[in-house]
PDB file of N, CA, C and O in Angstrom, chain B, residues numbered from 101:
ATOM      1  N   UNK B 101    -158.120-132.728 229.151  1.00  0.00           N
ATOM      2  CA  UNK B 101    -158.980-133.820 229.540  1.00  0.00           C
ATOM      3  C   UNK B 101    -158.299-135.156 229.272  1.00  0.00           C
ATOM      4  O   UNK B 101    -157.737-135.232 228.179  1.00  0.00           O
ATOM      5  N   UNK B 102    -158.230-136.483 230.259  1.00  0.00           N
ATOM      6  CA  UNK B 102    -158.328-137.398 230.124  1.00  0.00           C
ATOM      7  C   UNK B 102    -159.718-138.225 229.335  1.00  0.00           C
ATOM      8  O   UNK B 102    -160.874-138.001 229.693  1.00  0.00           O
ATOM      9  N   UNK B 103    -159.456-138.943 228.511  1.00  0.00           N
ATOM     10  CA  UNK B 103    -160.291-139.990 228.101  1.00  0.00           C
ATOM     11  C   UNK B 103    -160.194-141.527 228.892  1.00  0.00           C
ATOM     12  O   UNK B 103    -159.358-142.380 228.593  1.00  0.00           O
ATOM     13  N   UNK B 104    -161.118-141.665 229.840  1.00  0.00           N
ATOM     14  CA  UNK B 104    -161.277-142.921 231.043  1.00  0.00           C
ATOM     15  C   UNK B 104    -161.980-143.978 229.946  1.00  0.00           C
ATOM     16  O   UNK B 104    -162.952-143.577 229.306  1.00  0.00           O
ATOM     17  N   UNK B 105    -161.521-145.201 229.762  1.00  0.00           N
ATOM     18  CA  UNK B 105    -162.752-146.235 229.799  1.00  0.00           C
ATOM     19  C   UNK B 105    -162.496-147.275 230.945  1.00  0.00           C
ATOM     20  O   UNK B 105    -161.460-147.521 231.562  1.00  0.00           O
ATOM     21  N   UNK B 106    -163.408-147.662 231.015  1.00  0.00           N
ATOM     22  CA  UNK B 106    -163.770-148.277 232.296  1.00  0.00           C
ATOM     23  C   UNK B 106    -164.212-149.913 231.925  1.00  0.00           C
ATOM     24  O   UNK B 106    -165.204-150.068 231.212  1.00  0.00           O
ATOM     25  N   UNK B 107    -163.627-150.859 232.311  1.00  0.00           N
ATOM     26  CA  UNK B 107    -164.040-151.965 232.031  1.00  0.00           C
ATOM     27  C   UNK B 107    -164.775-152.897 233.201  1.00  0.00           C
ATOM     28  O   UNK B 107    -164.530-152.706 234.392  1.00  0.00           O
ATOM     29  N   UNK B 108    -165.471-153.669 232.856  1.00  0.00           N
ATOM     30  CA  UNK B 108    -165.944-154.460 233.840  1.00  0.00           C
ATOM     31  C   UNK B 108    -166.604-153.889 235.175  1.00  0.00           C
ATOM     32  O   UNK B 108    -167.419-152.977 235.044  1.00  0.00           O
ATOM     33  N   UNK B 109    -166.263-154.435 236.637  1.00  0.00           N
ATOM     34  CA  UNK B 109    -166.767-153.594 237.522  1.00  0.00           C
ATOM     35  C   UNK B 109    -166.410-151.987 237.623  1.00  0.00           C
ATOM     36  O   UNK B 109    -167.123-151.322 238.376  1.00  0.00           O
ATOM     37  N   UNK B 110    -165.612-151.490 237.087  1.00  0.00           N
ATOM     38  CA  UNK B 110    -165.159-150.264 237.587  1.00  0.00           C
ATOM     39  C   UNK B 110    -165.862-149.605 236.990  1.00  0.00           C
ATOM     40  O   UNK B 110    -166.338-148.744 237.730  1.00  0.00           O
ATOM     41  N   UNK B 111    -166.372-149.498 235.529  1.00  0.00           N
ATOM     42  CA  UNK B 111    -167.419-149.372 235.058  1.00  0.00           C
ATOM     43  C   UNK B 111    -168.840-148.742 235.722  1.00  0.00           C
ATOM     44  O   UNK B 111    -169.512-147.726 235.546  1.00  0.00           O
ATOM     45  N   UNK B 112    -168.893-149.722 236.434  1.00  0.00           N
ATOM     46  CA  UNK B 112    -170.178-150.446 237.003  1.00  0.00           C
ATOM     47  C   UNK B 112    -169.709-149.374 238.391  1.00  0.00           C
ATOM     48  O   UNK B 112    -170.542-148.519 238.691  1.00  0.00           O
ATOM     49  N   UNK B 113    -169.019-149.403 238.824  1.00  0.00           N
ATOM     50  CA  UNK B 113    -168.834-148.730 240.403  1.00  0.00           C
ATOM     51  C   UNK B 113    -168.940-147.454 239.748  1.00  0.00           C
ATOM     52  O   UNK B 113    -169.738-146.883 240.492  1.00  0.00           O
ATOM     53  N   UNK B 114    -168.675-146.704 238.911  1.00  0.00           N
ATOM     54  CA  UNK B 114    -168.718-145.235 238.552  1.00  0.00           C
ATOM     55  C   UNK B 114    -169.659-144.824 237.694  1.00  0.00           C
ATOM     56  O   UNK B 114    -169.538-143.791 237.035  1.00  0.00           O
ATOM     57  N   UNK B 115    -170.734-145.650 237.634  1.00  0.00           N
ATOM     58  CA  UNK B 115    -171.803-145.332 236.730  1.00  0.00           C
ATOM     59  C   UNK B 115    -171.279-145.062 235.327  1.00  0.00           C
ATOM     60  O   UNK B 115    -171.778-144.154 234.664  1.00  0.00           O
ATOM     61  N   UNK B 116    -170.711-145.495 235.052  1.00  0.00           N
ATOM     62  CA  UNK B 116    -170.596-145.156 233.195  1.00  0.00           C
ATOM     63  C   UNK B 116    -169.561-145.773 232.858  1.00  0.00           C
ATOM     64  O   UNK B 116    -168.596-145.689 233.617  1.00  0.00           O
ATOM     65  N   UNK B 117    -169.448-146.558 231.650  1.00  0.00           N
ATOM     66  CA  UNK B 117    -168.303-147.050 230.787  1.00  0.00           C
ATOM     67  C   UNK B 117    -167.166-146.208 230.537  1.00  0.00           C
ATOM     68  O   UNK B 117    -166.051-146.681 230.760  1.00  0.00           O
ATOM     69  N   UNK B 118    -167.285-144.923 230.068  1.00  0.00           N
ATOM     70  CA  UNK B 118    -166.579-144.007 229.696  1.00  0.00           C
ATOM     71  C   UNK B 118    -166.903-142.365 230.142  1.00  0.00           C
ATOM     72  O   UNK B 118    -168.018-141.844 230.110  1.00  0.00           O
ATOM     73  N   UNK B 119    -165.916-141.854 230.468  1.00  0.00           N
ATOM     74  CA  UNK B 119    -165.428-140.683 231.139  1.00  0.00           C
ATOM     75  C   UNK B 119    -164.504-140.057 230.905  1.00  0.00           C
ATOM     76  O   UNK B 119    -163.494-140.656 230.536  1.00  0.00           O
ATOM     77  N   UNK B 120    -164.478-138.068 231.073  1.00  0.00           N
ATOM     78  CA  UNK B 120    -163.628-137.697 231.485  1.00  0.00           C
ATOM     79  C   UNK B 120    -162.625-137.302 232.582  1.00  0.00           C
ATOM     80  O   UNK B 120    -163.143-137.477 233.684  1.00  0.00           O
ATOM     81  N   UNK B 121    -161.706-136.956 232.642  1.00  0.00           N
ATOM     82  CA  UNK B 121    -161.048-136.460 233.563  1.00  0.00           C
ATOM     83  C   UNK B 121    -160.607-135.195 233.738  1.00  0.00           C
ATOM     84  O   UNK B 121    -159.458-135.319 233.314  1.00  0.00           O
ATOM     85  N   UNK B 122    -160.708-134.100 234.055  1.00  0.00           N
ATOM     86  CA  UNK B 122    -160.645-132.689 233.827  1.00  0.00           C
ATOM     87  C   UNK B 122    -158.449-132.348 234.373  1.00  0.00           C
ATOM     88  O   UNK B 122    -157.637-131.552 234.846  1.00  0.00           O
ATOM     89  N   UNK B 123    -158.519-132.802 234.177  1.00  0.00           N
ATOM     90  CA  UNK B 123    -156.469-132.621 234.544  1.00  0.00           C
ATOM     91  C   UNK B 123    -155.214-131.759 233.495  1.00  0.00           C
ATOM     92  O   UNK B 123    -155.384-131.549 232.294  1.00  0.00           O
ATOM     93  N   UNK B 124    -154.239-131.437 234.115  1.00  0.00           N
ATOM     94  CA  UNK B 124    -153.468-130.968 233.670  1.00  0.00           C
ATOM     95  C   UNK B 124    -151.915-132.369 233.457  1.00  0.00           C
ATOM     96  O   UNK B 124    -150.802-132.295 232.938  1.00  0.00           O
ATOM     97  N   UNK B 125    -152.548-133.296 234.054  1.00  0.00           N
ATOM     98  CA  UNK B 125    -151.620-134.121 234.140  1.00  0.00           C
ATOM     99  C   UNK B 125    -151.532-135.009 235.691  1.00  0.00           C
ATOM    100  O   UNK B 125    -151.711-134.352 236.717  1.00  0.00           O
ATOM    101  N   UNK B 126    -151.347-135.998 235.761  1.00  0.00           N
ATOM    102  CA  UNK B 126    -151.062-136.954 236.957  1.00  0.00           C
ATOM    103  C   UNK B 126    -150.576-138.075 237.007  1.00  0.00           C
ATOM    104  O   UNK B 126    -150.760-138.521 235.875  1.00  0.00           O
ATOM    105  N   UNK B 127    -150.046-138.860 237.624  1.00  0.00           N
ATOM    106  CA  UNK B 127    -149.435-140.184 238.102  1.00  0.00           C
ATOM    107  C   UNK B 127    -150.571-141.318 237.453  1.00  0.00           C
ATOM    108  O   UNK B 127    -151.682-141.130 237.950  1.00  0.00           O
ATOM    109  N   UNK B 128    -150.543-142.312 236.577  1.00  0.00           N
ATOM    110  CA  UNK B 128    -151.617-143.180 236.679  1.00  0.00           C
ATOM    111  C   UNK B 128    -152.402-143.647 237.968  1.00  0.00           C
ATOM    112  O   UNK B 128    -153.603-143.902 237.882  1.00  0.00           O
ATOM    113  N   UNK B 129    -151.740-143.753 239.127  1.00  0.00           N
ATOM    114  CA  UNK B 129    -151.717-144.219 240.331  1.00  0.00           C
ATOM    115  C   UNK B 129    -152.548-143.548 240.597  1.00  0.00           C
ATOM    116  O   UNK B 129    -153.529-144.090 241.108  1.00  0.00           O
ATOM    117  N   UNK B 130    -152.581-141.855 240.362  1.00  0.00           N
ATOM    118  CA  UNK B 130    -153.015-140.737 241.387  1.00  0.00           C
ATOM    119  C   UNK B 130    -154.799-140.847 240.056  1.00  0.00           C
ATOM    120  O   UNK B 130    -155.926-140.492 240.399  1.00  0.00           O
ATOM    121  N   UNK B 131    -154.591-141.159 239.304  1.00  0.00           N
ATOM    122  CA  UNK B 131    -155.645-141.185 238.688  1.00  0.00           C
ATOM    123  C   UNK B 131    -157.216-142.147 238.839  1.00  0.00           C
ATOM    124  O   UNK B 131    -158.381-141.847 238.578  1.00  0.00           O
ATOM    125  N   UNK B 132    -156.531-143.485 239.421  1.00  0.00           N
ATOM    126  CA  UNK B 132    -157.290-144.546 239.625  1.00  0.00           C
ATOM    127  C   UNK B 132    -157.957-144.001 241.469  1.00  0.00           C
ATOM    128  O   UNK B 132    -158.924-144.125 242.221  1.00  0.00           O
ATOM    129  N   UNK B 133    -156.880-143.505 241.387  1.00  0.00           N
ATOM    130  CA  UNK B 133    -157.532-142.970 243.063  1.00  0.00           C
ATOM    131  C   UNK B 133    -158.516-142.234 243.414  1.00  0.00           C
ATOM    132  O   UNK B 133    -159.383-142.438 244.264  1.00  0.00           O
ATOM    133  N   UNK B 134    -158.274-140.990 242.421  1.00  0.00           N
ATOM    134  CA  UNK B 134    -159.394-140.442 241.652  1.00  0.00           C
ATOM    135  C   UNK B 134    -160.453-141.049 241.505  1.00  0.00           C
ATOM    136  O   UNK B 134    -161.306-141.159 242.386  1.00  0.00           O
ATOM    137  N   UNK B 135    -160.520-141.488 240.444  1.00  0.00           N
ATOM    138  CA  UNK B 135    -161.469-142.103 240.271  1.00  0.00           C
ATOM    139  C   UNK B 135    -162.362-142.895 241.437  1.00  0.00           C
ATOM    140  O   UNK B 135    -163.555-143.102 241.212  1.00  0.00           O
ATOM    141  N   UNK B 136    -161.800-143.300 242.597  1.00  0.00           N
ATOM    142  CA  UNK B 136    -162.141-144.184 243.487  1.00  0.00           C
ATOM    143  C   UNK B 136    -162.383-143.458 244.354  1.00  0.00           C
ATOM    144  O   UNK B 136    -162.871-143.968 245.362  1.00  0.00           O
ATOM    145  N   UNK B 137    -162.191-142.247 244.339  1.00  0.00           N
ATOM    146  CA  UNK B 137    -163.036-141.503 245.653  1.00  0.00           C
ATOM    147  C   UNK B 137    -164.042-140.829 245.161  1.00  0.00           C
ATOM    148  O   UNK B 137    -164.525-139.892 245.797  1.00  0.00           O
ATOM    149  N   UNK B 138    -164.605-141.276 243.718  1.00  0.00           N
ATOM    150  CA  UNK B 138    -166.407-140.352 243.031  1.00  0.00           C
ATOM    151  C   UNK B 138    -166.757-141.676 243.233  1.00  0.00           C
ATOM    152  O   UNK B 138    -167.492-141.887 242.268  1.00  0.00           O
ATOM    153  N   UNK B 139    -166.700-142.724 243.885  1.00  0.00           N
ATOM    154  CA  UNK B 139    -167.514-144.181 244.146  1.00  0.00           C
ATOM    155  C   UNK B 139    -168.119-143.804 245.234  1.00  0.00           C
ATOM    156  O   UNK B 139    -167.279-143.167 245.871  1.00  0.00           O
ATOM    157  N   UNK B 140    -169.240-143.839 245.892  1.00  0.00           N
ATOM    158  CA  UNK B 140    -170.181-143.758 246.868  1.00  0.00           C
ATOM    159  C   UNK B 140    -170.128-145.291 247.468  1.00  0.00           C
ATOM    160  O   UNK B 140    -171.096-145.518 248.193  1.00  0.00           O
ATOM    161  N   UNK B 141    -169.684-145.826 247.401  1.00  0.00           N
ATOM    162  CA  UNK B 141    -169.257-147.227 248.329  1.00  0.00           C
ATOM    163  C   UNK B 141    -168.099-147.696 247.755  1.00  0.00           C
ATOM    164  O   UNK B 141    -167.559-147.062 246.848  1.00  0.00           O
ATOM    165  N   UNK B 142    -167.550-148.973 248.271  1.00  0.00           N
ATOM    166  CA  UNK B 142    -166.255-149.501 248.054  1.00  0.00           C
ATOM    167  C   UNK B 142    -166.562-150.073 246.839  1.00  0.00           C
ATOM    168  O   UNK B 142    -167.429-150.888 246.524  1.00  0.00           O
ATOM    169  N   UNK B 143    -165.247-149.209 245.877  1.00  0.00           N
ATOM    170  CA  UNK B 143    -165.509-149.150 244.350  1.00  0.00           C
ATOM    171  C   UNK B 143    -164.857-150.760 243.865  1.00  0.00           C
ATOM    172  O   UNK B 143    -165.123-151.116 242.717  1.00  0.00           O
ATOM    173  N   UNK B 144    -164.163-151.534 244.590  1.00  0.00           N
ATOM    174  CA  UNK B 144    -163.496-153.135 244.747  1.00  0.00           C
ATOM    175  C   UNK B 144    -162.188-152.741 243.341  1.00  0.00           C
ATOM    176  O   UNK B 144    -161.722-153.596 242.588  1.00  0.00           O
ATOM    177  N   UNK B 145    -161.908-151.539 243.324  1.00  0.00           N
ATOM    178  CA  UNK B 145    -160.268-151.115 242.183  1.00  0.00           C
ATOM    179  C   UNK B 145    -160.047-150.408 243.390  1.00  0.00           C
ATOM    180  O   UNK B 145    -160.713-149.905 244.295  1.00  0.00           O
ATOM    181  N   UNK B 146    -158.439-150.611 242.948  1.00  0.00           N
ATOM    182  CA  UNK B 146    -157.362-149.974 243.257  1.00  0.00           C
ATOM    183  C   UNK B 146    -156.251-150.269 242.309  1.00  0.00           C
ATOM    184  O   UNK B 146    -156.306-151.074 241.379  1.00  0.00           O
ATOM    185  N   UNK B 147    -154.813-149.219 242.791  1.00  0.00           N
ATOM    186  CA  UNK B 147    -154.119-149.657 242.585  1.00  0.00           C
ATOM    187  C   UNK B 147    -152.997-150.904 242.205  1.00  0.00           C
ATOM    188  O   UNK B 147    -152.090-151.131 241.403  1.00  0.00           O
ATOM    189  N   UNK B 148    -153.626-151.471 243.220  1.00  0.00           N
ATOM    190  CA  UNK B 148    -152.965-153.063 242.921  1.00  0.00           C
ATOM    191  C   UNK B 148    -153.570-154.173 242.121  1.00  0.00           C
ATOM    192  O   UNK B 148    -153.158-155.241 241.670  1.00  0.00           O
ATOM    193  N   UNK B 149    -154.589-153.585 242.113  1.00  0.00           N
ATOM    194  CA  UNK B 149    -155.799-154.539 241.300  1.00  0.00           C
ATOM    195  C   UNK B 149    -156.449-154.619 239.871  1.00  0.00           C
ATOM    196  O   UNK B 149    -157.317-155.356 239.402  1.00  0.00           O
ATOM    197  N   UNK B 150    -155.691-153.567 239.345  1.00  0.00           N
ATOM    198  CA  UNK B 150    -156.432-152.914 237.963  1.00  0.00           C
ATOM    199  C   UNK B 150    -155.000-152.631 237.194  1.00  0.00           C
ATOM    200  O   UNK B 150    -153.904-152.229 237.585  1.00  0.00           O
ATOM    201  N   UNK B 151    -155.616-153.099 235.704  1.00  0.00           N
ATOM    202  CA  UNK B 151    -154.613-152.974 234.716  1.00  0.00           C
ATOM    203  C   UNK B 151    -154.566-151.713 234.412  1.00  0.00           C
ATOM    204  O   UNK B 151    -155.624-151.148 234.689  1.00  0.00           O
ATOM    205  N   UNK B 152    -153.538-150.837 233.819  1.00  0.00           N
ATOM    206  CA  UNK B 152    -153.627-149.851 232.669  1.00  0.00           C
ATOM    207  C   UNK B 152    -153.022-149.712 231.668  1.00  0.00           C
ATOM    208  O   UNK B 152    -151.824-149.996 231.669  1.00  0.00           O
ATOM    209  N   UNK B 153    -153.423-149.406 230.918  1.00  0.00           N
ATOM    210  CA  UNK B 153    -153.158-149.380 229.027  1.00  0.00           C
ATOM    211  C   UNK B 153    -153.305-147.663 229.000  1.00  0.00           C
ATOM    212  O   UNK B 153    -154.246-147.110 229.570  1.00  0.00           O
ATOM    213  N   UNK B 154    -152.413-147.022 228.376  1.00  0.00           N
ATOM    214  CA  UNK B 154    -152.318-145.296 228.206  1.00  0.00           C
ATOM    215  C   UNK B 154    -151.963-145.591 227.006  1.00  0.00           C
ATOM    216  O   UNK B 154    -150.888-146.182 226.902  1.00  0.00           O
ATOM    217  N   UNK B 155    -152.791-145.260 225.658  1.00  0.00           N
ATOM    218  CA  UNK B 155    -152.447-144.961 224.785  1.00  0.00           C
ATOM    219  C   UNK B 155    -152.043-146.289 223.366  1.00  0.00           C
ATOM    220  O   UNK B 155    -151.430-146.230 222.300  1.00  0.00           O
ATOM    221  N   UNK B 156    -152.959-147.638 224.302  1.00  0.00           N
ATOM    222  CA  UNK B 156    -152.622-148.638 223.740  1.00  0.00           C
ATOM    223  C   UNK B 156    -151.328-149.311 223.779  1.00  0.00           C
ATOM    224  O   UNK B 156    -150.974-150.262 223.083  1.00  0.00           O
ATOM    225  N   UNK B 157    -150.612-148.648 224.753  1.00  0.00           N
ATOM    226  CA  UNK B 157    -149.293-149.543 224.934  1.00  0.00           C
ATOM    227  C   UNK B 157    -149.459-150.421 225.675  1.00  0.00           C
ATOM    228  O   UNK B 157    -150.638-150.720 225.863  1.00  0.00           O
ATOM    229  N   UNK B 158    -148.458-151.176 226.377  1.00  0.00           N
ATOM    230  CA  UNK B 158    -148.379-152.664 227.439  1.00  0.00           C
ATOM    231  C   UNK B 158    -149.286-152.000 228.893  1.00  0.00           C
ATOM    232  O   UNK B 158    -149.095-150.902 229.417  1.00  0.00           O
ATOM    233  N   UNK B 159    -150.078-152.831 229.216  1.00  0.00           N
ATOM    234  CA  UNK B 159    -150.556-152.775 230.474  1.00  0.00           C
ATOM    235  C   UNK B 159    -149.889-152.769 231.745  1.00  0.00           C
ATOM    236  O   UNK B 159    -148.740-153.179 231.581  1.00  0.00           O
ATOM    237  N   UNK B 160    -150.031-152.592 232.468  1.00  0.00           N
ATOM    238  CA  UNK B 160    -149.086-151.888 233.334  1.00  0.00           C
ATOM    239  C   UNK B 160    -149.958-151.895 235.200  1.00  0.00           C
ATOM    240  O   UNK B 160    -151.188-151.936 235.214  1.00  0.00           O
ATOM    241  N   UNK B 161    -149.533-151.872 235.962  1.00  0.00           N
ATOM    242  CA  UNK B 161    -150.160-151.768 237.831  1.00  0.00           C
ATOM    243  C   UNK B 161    -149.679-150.748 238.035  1.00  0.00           C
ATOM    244  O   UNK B 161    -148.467-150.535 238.026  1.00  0.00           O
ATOM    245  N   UNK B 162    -150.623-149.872 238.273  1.00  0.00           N
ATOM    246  CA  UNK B 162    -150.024-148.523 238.351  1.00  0.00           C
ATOM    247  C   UNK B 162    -149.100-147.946 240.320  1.00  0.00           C
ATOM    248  O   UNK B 162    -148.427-147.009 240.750  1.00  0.00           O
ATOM    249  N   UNK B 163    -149.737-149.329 240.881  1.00  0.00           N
ATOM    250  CA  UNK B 163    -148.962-149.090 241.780  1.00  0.00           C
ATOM    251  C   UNK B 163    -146.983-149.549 241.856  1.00  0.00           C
ATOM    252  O   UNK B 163    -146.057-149.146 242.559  1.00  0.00           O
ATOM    253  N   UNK B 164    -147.074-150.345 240.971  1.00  0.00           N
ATOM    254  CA  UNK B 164    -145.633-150.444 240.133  1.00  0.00           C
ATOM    255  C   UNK B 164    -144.846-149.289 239.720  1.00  0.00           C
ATOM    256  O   UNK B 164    -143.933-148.796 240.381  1.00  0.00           O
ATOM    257  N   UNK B 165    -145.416-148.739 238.155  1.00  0.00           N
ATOM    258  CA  UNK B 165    -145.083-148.226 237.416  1.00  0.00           C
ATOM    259  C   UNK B 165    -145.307-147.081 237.771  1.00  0.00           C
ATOM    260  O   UNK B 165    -146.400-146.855 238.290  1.00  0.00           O
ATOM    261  N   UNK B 166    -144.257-145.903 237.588  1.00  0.00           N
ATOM    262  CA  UNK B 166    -144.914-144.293 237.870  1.00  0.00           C
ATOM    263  C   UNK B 166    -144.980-143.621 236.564  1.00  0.00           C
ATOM    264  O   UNK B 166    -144.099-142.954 236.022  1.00  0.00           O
ATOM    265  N   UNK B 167    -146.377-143.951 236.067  1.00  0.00           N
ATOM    266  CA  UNK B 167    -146.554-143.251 234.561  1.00  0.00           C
ATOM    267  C   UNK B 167    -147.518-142.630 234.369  1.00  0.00           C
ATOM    268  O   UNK B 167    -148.710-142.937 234.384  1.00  0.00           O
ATOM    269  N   UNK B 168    -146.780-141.340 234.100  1.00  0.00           N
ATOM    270  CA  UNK B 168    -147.555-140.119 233.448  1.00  0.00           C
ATOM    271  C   UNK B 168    -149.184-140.086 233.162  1.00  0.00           C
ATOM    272  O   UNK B 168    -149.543-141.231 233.433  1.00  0.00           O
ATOM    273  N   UNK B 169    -149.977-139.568 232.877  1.00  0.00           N
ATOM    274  CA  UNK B 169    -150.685-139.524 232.083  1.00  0.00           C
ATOM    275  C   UNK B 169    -151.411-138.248 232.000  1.00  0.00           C
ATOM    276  O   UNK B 169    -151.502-137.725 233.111  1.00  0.00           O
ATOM    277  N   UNK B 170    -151.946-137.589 231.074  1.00  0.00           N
ATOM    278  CA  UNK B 170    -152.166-135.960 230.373  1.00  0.00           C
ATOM    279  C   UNK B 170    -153.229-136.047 229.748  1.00  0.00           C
ATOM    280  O   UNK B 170    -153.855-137.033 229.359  1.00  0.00           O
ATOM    281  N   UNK B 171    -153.482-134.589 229.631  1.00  0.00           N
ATOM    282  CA  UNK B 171    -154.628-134.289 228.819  1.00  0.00           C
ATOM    283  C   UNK B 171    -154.615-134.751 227.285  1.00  0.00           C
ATOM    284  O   UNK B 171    -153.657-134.336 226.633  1.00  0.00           O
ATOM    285  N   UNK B 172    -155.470-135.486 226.678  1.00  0.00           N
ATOM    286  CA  UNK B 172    -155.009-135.975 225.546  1.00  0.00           C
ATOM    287  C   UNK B 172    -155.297-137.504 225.286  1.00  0.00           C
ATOM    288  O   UNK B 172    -155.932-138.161 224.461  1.00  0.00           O
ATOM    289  N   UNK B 173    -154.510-137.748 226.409  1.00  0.00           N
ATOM    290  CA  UNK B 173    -154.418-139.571 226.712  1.00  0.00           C
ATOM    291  C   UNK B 173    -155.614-140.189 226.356  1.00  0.00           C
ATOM    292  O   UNK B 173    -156.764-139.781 226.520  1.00  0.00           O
ATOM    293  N   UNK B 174    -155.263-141.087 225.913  1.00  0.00           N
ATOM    294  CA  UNK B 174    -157.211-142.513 226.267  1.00  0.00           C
ATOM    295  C   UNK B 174    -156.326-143.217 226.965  1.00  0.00           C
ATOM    296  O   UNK B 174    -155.143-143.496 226.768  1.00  0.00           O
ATOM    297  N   UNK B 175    -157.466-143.585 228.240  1.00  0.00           N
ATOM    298  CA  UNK B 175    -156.664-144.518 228.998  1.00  0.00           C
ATOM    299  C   UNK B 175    -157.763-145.743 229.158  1.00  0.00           C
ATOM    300  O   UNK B 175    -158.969-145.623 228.941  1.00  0.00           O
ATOM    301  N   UNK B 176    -157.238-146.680 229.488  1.00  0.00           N
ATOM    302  CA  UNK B 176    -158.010-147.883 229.857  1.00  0.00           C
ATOM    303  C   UNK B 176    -158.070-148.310 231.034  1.00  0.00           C
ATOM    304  O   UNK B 176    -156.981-148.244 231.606  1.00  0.00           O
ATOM    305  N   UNK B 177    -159.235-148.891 231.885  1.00  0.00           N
ATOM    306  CA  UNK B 177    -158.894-149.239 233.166  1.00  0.00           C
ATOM    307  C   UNK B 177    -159.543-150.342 232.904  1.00  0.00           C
ATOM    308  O   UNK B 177    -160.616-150.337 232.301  1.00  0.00           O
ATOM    309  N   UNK B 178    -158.707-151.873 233.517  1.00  0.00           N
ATOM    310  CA  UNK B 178    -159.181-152.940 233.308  1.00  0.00           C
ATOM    311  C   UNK B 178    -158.975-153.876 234.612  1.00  0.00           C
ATOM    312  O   UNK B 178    -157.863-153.918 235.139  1.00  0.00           O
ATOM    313  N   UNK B 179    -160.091-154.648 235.140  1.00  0.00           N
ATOM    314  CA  UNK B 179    -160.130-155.296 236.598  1.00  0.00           C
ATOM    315  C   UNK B 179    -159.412-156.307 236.369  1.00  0.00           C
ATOM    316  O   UNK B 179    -159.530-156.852 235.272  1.00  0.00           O
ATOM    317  N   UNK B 180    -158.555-156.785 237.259  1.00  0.00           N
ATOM    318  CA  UNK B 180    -157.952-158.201 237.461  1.00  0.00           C
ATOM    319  C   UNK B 180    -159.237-158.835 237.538  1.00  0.00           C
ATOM    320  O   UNK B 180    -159.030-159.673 236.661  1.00  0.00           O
ATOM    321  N   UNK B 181    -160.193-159.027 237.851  1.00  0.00           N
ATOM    322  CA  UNK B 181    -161.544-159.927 237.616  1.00  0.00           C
ATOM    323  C   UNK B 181    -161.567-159.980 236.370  1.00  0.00           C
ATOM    324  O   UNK B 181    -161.365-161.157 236.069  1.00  0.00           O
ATOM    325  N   UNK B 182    -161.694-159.399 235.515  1.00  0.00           N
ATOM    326  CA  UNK B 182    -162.298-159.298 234.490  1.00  0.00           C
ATOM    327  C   UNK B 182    -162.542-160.358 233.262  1.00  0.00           C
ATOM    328  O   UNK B 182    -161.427-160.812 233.005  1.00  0.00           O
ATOM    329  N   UNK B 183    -163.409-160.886 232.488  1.00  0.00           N
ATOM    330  CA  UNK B 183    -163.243-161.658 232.281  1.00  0.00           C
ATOM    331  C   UNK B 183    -163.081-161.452 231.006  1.00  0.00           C
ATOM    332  O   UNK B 183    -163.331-160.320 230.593  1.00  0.00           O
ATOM    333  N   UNK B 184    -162.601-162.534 230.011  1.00  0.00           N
ATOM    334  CA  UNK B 184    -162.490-162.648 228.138  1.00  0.00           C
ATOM    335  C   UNK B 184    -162.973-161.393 227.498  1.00  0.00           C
ATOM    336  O   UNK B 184    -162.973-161.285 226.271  1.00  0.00           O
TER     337      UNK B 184
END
């Protein structure tokens, strides 16, 4: 299992602050995507738009970066909106 938190709208687009992810492992990229196709309307994240933090390290665009992430992980998802 992934550990999801969800900040701000994304949150809000997936009904809950915090979530799992049932995986053996995936791309951060392939994860946010995930996530964005259990949205029942346009979830306003993507890839290009949302920070990620795996494990409390440096934040990261996962359409950039091709990083890992596993069962185990806490991950963070945070909106370029987002505020303080």
């Amino acid at each position: 299992m992934i550990h999801v938190r969800c900040m701000g709208h994304i949150g809000t687009a997936l009904g809950s602050k915090e979530l799992e992810v049932e995986s053996d492992g995936m791309l951060a990229s392939e994860l946010v995507e995930h996530l964005r196709a259990r949205c029942r309307t346009d979830p306003g994240f993507n890839v290009y738009n949302t920070l990620v933090l795996v494990e409390d390290s440096d934040a990261f665009v996962p359409a950039l970066q091709k990083r890992h992430v596993g069962p185990g992980d806490n991950v963070v998802l945070i909106p370029f909106s987002h505020g303080g």
